[in-house]
PyMOL commands that place a pseudoatom at each C-alpha (Angstrom):
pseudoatom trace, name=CA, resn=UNK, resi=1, chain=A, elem=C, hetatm=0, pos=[132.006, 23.059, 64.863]
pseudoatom trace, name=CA, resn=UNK, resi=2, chain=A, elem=C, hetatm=0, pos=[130.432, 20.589, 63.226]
pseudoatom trace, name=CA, resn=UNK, resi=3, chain=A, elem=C, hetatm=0, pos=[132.534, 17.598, 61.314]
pseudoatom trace, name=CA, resn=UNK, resi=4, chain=A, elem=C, hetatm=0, pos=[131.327, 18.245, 57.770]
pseudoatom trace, name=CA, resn=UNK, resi=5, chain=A, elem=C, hetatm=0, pos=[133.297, 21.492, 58.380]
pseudoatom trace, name=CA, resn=UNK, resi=6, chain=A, elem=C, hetatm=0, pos=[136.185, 20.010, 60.149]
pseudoatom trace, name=CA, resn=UNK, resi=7, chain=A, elem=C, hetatm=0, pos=[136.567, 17.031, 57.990]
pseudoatom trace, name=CA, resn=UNK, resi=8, chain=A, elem=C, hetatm=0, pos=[136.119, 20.139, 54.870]
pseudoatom trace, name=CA, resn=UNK, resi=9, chain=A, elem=C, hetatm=0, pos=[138.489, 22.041, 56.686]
pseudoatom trace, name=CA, resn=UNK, resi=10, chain=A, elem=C, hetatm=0, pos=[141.449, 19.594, 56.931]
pseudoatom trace, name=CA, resn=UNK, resi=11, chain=A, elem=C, hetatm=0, pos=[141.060, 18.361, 53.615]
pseudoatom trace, name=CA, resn=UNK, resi=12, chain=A, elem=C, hetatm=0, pos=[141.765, 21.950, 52.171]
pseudoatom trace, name=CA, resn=UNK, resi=13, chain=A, elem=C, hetatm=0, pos=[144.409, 22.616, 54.275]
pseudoatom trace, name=CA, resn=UNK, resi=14, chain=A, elem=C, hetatm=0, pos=[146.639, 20.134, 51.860]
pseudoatom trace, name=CA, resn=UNK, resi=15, chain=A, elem=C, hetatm=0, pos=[145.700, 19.870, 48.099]
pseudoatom trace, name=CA, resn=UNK, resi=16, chain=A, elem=C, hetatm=0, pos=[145.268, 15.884, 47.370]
pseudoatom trace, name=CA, resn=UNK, resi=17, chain=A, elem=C, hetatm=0, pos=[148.328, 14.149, 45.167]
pseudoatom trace, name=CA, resn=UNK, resi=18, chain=A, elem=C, hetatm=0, pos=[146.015, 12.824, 41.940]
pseudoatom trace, name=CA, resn=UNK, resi=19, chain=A, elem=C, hetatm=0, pos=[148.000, 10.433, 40.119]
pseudoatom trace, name=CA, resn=UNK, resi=20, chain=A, elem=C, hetatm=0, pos=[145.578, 9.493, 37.384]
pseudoatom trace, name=CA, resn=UNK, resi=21, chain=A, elem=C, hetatm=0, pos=[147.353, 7.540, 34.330]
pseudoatom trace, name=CA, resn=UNK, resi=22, chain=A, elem=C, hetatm=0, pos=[146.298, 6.052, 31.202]
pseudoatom trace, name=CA, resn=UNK, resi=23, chain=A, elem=C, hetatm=0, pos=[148.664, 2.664, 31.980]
pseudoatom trace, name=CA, resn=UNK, resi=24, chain=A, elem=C, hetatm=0, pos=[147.193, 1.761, 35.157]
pseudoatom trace, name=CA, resn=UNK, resi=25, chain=A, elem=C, hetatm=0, pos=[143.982, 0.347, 36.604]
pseudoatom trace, name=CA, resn=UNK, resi=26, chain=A, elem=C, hetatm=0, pos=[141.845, 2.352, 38.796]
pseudoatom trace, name=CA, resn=UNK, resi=27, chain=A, elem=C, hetatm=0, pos=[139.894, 1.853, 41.632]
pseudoatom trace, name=CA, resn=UNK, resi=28, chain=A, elem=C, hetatm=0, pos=[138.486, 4.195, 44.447]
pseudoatom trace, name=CA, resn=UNK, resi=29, chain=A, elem=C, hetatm=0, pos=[136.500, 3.941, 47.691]
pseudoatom trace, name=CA, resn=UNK, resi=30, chain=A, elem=C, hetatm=0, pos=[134.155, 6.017, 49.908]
pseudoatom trace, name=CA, resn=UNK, resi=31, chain=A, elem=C, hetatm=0, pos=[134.894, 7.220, 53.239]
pseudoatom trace, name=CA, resn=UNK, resi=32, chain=A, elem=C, hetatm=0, pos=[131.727, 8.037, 54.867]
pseudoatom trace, name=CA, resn=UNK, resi=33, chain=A, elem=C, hetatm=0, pos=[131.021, 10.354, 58.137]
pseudoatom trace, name=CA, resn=UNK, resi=34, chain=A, elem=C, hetatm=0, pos=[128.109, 10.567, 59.871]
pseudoatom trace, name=CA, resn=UNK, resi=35, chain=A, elem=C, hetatm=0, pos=[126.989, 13.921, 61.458]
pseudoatom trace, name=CA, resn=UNK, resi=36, chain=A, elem=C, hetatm=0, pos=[128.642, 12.490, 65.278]
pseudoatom trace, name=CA, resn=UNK, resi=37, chain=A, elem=C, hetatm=0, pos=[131.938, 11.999, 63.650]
pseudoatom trace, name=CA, resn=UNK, resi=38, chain=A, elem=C, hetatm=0, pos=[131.532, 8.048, 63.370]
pseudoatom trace, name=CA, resn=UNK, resi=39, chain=A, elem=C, hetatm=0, pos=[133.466, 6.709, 60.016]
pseudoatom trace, name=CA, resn=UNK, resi=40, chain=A, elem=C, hetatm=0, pos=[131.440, 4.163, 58.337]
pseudoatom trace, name=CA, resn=UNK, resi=41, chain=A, elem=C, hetatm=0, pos=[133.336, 0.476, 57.483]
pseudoatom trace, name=CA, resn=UNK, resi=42, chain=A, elem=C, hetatm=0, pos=[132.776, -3.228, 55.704]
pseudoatom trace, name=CA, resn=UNK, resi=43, chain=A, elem=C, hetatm=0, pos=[133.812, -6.282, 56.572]
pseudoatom trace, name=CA, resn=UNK, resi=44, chain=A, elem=C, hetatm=0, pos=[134.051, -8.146, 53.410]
pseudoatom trace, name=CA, resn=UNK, resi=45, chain=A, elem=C, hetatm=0, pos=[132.292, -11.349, 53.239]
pseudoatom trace, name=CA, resn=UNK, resi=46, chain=A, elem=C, hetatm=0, pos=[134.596, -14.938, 53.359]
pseudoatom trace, name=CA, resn=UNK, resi=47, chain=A, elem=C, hetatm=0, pos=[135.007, -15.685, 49.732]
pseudoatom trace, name=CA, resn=UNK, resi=48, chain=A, elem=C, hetatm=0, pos=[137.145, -18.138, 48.332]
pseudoatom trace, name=CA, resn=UNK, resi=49, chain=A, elem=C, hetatm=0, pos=[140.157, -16.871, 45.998]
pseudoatom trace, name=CA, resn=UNK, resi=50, chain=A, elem=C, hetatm=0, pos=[140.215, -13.430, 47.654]
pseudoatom trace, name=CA, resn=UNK, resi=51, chain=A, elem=C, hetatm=0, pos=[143.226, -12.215, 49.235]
pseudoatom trace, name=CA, resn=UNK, resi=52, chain=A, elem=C, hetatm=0, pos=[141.263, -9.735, 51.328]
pseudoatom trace, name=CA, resn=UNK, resi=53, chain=A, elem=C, hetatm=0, pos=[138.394, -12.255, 52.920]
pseudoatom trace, name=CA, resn=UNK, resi=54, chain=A, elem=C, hetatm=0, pos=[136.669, -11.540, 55.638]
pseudoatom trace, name=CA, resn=UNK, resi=55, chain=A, elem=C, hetatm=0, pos=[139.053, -7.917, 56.032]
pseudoatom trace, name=CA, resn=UNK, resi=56, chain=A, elem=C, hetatm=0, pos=[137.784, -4.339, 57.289]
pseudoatom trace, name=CA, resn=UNK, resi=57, chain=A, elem=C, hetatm=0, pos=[137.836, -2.108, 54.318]
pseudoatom trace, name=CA, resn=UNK, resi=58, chain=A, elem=C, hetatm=0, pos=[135.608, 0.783, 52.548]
pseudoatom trace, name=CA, resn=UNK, resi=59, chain=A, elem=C, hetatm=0, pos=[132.868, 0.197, 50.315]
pseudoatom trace, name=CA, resn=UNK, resi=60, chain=A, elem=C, hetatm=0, pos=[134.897, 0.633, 46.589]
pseudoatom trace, name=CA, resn=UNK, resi=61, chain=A, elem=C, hetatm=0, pos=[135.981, -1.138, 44.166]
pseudoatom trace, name=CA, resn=UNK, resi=62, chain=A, elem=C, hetatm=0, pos=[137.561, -0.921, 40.412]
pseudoatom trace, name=CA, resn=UNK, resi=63, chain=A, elem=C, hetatm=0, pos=[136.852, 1.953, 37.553]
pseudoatom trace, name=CA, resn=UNK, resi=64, chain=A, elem=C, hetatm=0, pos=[133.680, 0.839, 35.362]
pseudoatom trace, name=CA, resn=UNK, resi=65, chain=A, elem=C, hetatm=0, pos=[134.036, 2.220, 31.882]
pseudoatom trace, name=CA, resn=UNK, resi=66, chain=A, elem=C, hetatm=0, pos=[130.460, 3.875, 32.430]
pseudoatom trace, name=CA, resn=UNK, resi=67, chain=A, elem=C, hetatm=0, pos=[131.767, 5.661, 35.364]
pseudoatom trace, name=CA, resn=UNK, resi=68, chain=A, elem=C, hetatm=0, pos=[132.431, 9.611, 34.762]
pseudoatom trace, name=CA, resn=UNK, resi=69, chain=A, elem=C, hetatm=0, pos=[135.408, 9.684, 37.224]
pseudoatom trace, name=CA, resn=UNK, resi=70, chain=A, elem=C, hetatm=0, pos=[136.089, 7.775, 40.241]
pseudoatom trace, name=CA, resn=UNK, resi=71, chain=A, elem=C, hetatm=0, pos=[134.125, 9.890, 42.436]
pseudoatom trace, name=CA, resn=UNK, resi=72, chain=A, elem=C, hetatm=0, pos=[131.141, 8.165, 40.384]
pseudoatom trace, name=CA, resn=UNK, resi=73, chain=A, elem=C, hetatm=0, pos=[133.238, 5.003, 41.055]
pseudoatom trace, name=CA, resn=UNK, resi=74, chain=A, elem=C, hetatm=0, pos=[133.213, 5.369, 44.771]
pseudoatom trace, name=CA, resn=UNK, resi=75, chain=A, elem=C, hetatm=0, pos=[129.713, 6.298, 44.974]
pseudoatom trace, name=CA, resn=UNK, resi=76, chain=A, elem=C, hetatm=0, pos=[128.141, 3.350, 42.382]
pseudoatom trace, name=CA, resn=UNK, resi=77, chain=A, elem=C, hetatm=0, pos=[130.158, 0.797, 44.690]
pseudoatom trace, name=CA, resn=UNK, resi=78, chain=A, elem=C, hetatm=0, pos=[128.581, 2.012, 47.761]
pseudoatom trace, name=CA, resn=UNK, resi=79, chain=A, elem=C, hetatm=0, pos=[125.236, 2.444, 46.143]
pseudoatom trace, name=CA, resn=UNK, resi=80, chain=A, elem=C, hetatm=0, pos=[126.053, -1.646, 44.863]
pseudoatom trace, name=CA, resn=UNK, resi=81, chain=A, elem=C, hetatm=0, pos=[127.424, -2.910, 48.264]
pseudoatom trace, name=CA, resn=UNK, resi=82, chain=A, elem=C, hetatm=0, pos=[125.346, -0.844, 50.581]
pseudoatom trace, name=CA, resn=UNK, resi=83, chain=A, elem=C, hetatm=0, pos=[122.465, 0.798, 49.020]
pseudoatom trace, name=CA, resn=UNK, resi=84, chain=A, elem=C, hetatm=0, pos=[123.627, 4.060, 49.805]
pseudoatom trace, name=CA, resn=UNK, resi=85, chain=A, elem=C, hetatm=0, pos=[122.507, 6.792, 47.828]
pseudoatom trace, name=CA, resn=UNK, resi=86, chain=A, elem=C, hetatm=0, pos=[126.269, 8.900, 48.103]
pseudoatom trace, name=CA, resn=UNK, resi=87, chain=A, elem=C, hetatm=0, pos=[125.273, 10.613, 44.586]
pseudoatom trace, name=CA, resn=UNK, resi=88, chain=A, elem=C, hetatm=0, pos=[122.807, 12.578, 46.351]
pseudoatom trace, name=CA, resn=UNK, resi=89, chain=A, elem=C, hetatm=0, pos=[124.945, 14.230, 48.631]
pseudoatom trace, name=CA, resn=UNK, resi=90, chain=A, elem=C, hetatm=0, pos=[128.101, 16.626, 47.957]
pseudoatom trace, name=CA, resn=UNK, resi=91, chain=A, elem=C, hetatm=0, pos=[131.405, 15.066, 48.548]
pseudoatom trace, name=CA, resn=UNK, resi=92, chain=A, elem=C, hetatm=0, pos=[134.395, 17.083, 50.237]
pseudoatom trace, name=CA, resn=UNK, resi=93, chain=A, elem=C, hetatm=0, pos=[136.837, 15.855, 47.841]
pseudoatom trace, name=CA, resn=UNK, resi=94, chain=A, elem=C, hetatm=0, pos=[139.571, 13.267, 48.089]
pseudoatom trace, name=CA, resn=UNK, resi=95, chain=A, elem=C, hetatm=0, pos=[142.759, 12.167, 50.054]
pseudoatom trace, name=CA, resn=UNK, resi=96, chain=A, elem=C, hetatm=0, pos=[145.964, 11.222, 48.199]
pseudoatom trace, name=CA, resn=UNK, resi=97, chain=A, elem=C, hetatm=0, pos=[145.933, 8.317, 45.619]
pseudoatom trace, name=CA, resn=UNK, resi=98, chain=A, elem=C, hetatm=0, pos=[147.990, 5.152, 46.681]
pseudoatom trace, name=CA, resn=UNK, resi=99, chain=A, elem=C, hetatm=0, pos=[148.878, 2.415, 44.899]
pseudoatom trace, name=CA, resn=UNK, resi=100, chain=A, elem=C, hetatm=0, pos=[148.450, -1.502, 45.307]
pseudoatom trace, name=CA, resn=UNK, resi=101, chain=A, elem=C, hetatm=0, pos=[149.255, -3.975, 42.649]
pseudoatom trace, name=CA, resn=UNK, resi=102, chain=A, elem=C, hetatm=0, pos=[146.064, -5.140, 41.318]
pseudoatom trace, name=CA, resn=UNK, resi=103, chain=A, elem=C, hetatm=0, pos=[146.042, -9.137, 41.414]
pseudoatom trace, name=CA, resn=UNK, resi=104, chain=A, elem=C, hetatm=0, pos=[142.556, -9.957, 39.430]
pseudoatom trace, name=CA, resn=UNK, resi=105, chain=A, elem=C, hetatm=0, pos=[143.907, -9.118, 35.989]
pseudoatom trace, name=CA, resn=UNK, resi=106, chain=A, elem=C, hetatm=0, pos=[147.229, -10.007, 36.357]
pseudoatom trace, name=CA, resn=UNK, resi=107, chain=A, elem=C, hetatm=0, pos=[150.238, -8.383, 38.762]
pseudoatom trace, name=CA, resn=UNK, resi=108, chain=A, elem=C, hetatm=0, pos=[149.953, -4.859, 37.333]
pseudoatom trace, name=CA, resn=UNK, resi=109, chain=A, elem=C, hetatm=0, pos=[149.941, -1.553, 39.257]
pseudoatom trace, name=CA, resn=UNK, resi=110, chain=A, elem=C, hetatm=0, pos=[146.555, -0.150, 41.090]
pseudoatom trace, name=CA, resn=UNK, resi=111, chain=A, elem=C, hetatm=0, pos=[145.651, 3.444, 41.693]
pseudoatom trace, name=CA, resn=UNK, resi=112, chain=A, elem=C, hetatm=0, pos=[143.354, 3.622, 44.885]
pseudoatom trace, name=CA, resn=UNK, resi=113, chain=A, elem=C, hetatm=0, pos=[141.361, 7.254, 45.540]
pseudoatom trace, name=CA, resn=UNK, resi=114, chain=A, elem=C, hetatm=0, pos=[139.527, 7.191, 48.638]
pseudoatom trace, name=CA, resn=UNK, resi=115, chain=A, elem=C, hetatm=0, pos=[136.682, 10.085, 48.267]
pseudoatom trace, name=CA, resn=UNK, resi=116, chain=A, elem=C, hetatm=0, pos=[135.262, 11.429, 51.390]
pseudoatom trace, name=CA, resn=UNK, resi=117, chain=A, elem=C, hetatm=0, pos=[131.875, 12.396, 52.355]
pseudoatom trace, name=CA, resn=UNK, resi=118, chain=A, elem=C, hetatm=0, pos=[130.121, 13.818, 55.602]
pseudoatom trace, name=CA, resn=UNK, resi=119, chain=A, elem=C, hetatm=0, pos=[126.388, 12.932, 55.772]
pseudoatom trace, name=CA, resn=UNK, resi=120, chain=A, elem=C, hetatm=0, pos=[123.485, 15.093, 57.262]
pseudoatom trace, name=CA, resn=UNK, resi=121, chain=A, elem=C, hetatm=0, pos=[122.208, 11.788, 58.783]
pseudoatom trace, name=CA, resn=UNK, resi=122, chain=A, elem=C, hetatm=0, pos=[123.115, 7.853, 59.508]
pseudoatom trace, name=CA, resn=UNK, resi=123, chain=A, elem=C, hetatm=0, pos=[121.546, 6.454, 56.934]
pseudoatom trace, name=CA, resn=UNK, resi=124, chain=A, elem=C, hetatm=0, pos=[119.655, 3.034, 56.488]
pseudoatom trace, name=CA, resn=UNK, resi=125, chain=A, elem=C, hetatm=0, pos=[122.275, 0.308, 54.842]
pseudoatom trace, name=CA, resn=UNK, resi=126, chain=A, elem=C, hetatm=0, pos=[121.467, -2.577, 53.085]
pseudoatom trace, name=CA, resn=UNK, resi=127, chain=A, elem=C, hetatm=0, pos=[124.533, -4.973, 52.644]
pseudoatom trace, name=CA, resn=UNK, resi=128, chain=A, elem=C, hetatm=0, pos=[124.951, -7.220, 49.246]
pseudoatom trace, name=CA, resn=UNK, resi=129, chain=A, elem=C, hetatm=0, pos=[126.027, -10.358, 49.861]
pseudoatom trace, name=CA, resn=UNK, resi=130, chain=A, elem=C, hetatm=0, pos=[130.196, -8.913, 49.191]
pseudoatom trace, name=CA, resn=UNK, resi=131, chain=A, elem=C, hetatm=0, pos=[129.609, -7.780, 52.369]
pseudoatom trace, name=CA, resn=UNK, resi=132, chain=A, elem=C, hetatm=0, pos=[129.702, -9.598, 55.905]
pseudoatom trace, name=CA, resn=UNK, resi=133, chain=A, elem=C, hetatm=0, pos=[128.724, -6.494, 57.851]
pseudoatom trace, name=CA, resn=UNK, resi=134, chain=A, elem=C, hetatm=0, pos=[129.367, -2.679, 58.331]
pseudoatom trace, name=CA, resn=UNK, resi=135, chain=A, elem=C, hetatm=0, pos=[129.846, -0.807, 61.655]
pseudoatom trace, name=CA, resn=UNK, resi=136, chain=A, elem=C, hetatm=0, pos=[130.616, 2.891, 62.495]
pseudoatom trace, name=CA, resn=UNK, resi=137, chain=A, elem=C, hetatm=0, pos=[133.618, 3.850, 64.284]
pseudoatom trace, name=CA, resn=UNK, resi=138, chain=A, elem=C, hetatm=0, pos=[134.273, 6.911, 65.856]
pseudoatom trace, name=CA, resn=UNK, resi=139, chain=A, elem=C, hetatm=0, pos=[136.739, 9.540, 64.292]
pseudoatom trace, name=CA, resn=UNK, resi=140, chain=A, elem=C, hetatm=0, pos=[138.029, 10.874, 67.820]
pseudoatom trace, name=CA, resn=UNK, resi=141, chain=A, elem=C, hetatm=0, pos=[139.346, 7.316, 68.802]
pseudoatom trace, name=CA, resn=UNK, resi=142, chain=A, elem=C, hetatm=0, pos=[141.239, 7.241, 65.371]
pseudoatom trace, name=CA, resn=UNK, resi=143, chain=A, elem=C, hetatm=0, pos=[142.582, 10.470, 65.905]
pseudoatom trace, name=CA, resn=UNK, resi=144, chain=A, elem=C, hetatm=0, pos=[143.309, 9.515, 69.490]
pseudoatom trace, name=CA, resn=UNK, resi=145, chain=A, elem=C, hetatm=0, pos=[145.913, 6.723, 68.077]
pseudoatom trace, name=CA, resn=UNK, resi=146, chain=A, elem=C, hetatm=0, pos=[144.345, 4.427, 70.729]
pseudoatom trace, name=CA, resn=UNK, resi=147, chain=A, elem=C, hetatm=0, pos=[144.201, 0.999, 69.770]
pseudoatom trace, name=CA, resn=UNK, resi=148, chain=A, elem=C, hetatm=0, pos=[147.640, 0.953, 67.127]
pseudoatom trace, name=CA, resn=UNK, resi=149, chain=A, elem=C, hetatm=0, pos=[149.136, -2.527, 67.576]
pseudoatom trace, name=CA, resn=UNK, resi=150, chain=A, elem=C, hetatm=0, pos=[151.676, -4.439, 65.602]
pseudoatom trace, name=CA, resn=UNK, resi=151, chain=A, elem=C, hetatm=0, pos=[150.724, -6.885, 62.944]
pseudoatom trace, name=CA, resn=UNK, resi=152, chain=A, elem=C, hetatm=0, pos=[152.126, -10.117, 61.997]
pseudoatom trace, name=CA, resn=UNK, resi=153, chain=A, elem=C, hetatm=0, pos=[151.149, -11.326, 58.890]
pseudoatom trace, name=CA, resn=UNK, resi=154, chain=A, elem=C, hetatm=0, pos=[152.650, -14.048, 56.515]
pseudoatom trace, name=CA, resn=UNK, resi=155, chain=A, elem=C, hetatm=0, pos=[153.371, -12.691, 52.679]
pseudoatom trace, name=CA, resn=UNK, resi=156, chain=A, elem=C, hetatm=0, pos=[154.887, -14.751, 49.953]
pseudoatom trace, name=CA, resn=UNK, resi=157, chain=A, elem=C, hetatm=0, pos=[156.054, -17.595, 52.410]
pseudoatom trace, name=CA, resn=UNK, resi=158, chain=A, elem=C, hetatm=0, pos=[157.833, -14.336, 54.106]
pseudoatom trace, name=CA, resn=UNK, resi=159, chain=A, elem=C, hetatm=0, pos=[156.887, -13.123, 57.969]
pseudoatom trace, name=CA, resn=UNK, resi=160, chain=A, elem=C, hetatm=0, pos=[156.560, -9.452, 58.080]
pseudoatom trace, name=CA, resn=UNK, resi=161, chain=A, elem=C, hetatm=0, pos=[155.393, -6.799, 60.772]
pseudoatom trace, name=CA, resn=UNK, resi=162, chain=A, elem=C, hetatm=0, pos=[152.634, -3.993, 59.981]
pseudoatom trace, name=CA, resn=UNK, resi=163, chain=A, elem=C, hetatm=0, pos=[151.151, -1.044, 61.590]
pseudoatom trace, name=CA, resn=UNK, resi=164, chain=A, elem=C, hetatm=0, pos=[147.053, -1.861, 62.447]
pseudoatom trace, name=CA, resn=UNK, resi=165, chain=A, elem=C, hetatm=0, pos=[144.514, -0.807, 64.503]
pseudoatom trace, name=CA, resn=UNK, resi=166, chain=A, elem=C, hetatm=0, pos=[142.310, -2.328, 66.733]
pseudoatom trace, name=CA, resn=UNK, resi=167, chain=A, elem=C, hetatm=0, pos=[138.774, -1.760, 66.083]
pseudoatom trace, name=CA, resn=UNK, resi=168, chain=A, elem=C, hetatm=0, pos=[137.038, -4.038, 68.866]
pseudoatom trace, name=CA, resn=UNK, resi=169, chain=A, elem=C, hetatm=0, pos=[137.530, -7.677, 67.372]
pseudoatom trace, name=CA, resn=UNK, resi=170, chain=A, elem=C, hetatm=0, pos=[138.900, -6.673, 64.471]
pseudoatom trace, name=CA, resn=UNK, resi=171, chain=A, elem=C, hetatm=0, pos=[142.194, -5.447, 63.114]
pseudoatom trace, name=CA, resn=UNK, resi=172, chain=A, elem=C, hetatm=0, pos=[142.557, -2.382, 60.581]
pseudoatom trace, name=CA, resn=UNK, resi=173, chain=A, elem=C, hetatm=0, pos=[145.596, -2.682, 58.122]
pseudoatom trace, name=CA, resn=UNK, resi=174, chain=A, elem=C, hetatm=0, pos=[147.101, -2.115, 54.778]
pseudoatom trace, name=CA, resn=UNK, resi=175, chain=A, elem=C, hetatm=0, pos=[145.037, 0.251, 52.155]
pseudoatom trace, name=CA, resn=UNK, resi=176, chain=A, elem=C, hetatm=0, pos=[142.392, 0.900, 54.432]
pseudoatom trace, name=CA, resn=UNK, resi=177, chain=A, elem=C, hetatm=0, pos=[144.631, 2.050, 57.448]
pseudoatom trace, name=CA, resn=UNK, resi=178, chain=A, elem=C, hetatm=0, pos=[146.634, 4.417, 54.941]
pseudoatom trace, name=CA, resn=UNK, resi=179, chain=A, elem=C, hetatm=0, pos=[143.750, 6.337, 54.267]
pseudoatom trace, name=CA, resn=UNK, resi=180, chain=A, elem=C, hetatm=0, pos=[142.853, 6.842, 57.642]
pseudoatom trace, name=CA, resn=UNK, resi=181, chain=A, elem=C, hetatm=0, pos=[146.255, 7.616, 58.130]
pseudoatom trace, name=CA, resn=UNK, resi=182, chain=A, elem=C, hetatm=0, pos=[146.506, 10.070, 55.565]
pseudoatom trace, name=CA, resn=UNK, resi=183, chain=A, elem=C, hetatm=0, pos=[142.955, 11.533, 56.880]
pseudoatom trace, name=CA, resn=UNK, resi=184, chain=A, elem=C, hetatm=0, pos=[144.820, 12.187, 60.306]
pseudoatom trace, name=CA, resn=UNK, resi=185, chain=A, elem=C, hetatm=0, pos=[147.779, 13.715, 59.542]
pseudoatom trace, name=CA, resn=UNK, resi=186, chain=A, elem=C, hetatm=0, pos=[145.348, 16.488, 57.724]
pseudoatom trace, name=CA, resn=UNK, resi=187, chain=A, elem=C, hetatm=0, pos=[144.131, 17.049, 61.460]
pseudoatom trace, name=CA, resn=UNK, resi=188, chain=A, elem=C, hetatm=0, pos=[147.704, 17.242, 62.759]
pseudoatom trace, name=CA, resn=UNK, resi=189, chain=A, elem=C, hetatm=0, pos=[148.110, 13.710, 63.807]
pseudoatom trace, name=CA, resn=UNK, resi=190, chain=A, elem=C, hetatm=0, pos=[150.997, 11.418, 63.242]
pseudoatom trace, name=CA, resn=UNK, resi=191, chain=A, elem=C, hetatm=0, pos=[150.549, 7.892, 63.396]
pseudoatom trace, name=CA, resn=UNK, resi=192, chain=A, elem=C, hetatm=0, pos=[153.477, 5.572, 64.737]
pseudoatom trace, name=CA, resn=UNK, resi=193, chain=A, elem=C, hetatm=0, pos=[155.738, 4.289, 61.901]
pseudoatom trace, name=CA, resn=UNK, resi=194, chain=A, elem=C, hetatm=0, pos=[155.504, 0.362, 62.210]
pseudoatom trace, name=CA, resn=UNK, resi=195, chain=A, elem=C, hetatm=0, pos=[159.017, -0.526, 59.942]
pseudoatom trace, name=CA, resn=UNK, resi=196, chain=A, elem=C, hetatm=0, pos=[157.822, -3.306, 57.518]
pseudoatom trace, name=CA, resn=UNK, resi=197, chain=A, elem=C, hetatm=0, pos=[160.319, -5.779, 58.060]
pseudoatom trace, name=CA, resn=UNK, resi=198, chain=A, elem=C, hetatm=0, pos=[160.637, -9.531, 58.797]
pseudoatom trace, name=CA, resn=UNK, resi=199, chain=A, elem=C, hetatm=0, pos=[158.870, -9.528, 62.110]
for i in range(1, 199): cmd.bond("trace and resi %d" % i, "trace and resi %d" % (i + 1))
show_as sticks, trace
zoom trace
């Protein structure tokens, strides 16, 4: 079986929580799959005033008003920080929306929608200079919970603990790792619960 229809067939076997709202901001991402199974991710590039320098993530970023929904969103971004051409394919839909608060315009609430897509090919990618580099990672060591470490990370002056994952030298955490997280427990898979606490 190949993973376009695994990766379809998890995805409908729990509708996706859409929390859309008027009040908030809106931004949404694009979890790509290549036809092995390998999960496409960005390392975004040292900048200075951004919280998440240098940090594995997905290619995404914040609702344009010329966007038709954030599907569009998800796609334009990777199309921006990439060059990948995601409108040309058909997505499988999307996980659950999460929320962040959104620091850029103030501390306000931000709904995240991570949109997933399984390509025919690998394609070609082209980083912009937001981006420090992207690698594929395979989807059976995800699901194998290999790699799940503990993470200790200062926040607001106040030491805290975190669930991550190790992907070679780097570490997986926060919004990125719940969508993964959320993609696994579609295929049955339960990832440890790391208690965020003073650590």
């Amino acid at each position: 079986m190949g993973w376009s229809v695994r990766l379809g067939g998890a995805l409908a076997a729990r509708p996706s929580r859409a929390r859309v709202a008027p009040e908030q901001d809106h931004a949404a991402v694009a979890l790509v799959v290549d036809p092995d199974g390998h999960l496409l991710f960005i390392r975004r590039a040292e900048r200075a005033g951004d919280p998440w320098s240098g940090h594995l993530a997905f290619p995404g970023g914040r609702a344009e008003p010329g966007d038709a929904d954030l599907r569009a969103t998800a796609a334009r971004e990777a199309a921006e920080e990439l060059g990948l051409a995601l409108h040309d394919h058909h997505d499988l839909g999307h996980l659950d929306d999460i929320f962040a608060v959104g620091v850029r315009r103030g501390p306000r609430p931000l709904l995240i929608r991570g949109h997933l897509w399984a390509l025919p090919a690998r394609p070609a990618l082209q980083p912009n200079p937001e981006v420090a580099g992207a690698f594929w990672w395979p989807l059976d060591h995800l699901l194998s919970l290999e790699g799940r470490v503990v993470k200790h990370w200062v926040h607001n002056g106040q030491p805290i603990q975190l669930p991550a994952v190790q992907l070679g030298a780097d570490e997986l955490w926060g919004l990125s790792l719940q969508l993964v997280d959320d993609l696994l427990r579609r295929f049955g898979v339960e990832p440890p619960v790391v208690p965020i606490l003073p650590g």
